[in-house]
C-alpha positions in Angstrom: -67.9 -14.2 22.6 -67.3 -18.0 22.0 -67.7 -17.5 18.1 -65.1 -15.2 18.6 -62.7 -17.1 20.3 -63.3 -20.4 18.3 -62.4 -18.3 14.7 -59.4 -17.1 16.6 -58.3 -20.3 17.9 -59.3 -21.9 13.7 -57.1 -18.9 12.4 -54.4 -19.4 14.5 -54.1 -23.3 13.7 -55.0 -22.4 9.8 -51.4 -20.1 10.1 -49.5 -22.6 11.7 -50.2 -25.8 9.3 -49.3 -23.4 6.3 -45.4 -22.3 7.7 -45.3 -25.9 8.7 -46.1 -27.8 5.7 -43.3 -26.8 3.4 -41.1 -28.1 6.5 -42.7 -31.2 6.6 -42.8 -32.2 3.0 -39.3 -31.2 2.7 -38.4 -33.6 5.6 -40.5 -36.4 4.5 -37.9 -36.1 1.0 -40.7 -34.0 -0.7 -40.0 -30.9 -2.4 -42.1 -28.0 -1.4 -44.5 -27.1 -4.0 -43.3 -23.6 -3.8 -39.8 -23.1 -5.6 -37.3 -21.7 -3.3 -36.3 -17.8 -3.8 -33.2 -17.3 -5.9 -30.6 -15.1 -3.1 -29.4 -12.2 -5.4 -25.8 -13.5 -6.7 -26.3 -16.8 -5.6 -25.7 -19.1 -8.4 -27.5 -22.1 -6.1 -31.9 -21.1 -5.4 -32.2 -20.9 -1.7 -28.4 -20.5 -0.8 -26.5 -17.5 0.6 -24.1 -15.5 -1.4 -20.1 -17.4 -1.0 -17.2 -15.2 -1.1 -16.5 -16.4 -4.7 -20.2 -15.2 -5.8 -19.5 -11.8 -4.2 -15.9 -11.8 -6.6 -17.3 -13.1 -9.4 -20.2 -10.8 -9.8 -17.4 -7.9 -8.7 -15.4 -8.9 -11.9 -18.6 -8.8 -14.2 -20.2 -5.1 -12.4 -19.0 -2.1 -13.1 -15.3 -1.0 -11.5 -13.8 2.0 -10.4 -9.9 2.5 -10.4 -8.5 5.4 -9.0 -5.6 6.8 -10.3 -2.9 9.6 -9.9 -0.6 10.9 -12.6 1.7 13.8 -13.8 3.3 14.7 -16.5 6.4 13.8 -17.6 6.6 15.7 -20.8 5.3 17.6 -23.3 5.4 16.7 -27.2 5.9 19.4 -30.1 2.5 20.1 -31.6 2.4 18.2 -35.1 1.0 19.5 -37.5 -1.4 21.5 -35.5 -1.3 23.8 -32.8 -2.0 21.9 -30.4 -0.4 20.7 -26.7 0.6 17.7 -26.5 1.4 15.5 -23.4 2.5 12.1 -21.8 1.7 11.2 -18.5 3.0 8.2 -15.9 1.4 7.5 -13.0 0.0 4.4 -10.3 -3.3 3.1 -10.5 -5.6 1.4 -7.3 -9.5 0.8 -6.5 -11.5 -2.5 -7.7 -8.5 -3.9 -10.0 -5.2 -3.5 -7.3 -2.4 -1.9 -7.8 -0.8 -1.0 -11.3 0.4 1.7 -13.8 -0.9 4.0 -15.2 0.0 5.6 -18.6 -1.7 8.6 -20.8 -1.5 10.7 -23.4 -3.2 13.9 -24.3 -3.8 13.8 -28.1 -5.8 17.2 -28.1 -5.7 20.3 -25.6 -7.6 23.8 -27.0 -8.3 26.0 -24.1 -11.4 28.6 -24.9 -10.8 31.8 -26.0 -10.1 34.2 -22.9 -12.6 36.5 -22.6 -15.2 34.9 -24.6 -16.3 32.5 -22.1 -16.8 33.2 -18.4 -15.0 30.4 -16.9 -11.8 29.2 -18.6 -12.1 25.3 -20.2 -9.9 23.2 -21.9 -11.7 21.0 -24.6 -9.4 17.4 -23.8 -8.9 13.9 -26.0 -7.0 11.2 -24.6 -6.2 7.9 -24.3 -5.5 6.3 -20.9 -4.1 3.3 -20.5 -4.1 0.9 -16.8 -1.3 -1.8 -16.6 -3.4 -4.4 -14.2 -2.6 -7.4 -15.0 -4.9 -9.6 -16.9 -7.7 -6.6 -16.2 -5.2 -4.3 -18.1 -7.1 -1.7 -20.5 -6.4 1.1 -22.9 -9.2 3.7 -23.2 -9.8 6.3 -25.5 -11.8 9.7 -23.9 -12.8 12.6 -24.5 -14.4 15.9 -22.7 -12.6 19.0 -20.7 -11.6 20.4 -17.5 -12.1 23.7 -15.8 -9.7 26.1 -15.3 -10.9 27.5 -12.1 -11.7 24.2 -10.1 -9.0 22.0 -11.9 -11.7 19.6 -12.0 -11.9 17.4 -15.4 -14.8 15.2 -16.5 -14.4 12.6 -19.7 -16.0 10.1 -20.9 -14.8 7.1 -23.5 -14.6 3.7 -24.7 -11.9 0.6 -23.7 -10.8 0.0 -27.4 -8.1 -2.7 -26.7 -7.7 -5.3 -23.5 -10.3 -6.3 -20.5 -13.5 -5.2 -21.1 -13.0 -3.8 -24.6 -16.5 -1.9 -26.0 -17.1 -0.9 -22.3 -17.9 2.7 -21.6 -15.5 4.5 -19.2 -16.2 7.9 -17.3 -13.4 9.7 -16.0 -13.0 12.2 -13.1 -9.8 14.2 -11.6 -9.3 17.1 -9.4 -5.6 19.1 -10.0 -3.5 18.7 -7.2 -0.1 20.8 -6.2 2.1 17.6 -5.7 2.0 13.8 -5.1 4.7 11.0 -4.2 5.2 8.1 -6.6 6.0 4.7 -4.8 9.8 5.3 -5.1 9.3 8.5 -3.0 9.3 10.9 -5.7 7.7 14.1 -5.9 5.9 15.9 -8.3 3.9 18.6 -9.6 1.1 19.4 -10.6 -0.8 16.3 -10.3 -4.2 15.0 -10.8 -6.0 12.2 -9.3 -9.4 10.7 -10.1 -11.1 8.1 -11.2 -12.1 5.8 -13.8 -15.1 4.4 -13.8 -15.5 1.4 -15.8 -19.6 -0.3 -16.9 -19.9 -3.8 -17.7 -18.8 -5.8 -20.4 -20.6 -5.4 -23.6 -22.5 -8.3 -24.4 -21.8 -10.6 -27.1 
């Protein structure tokens, strides 16, 4: 029984002189033999995050902006047969408010009959007026005809973050308000979500 107590008692003393002696060095103007652990996003080892690591690590992470758009009008195929359309529209999400501009360069709808569910094959380019995180992207995929659901995916060839991949996602809508009140219809709203910077 004493052999017991007396390891119990050494452990217990062994435990507290190893939290304490990182302490004390570092109050006797030591350092700590151990380097202190670097907080995720902290730019300083040992420090919490600051609000400024928090934005700064926002800016350089992948972004999502949402957006919501109609069209305003739609351009005489040339030379193909193909539809053509502009959009306008308001932007939000990670970079604020802003515009939002596209254009459909490329609509061909499958063949009814041939395919179960109706799809439109879609290339576009989108561009978001944010500022100095303004982008144009260029995108490409299709949307169904049944859900009104449309998935793209592209590259930002000109502004912030150009060379970054983009995935897009909308769901078709009956009608939406622009900020001066407006209405109009159809409409989609999605997103855009936007990786990091390439590096160079």
């Amino acid at each position: 029984m004493k052999i017991v107590g007396v390891q119990s008692r050494v452990t217990s003393f062994v435990i507290a002189v190893v939290l304490l002696l990182p302490i004390s060095t570092t109050l006797a103007g030591g350092q700590p033999d151990a380097q202190p652990a670097m907080t995720q996003g902290s730019r300083f080892p040992g420090m919490p995050v600051t609000g400024t690591d928090t934005a700064r690590n926002k800016r350089r992470g992948p972004v999502d902006v949402t957006f919501t758009k109609w069209r305003t009008a739609v351009v005489p195929p040339l030379p193909a047969p193909t539809v053509r359309s502009l959009f306008a529209g308001f932007v939000g999400g990670d970079l604020g408010a802003g515009d939002f501009l596209g254009e459909v360069l490329d609509r061909k709808a499958s063949t009814p009959g041939t395919i179960t569910v109706p799809i439109a094959a879609l290339h576009a380019i989108y561009e978001v007026q944010a500022g100095e995180r303004s982008f144009v992207a260029l995108i490409q995929g299709g949307s169904n005809g049944v859900t009104g659901v449309g998935l793209l995916d592209g590259v930002i060839l000109a502004g912030w973050r150009t060379g970054a991949h983009v995935h897009v996602a909308f769901q078709m809508i009956g009608s939406c308000t622009d900020r001066d009140g407006v209405a109009h219809g159809p409409c989609f709203e999605g997103t855009i979500h936007v990786e990091r910077a390439p590096e160079k």
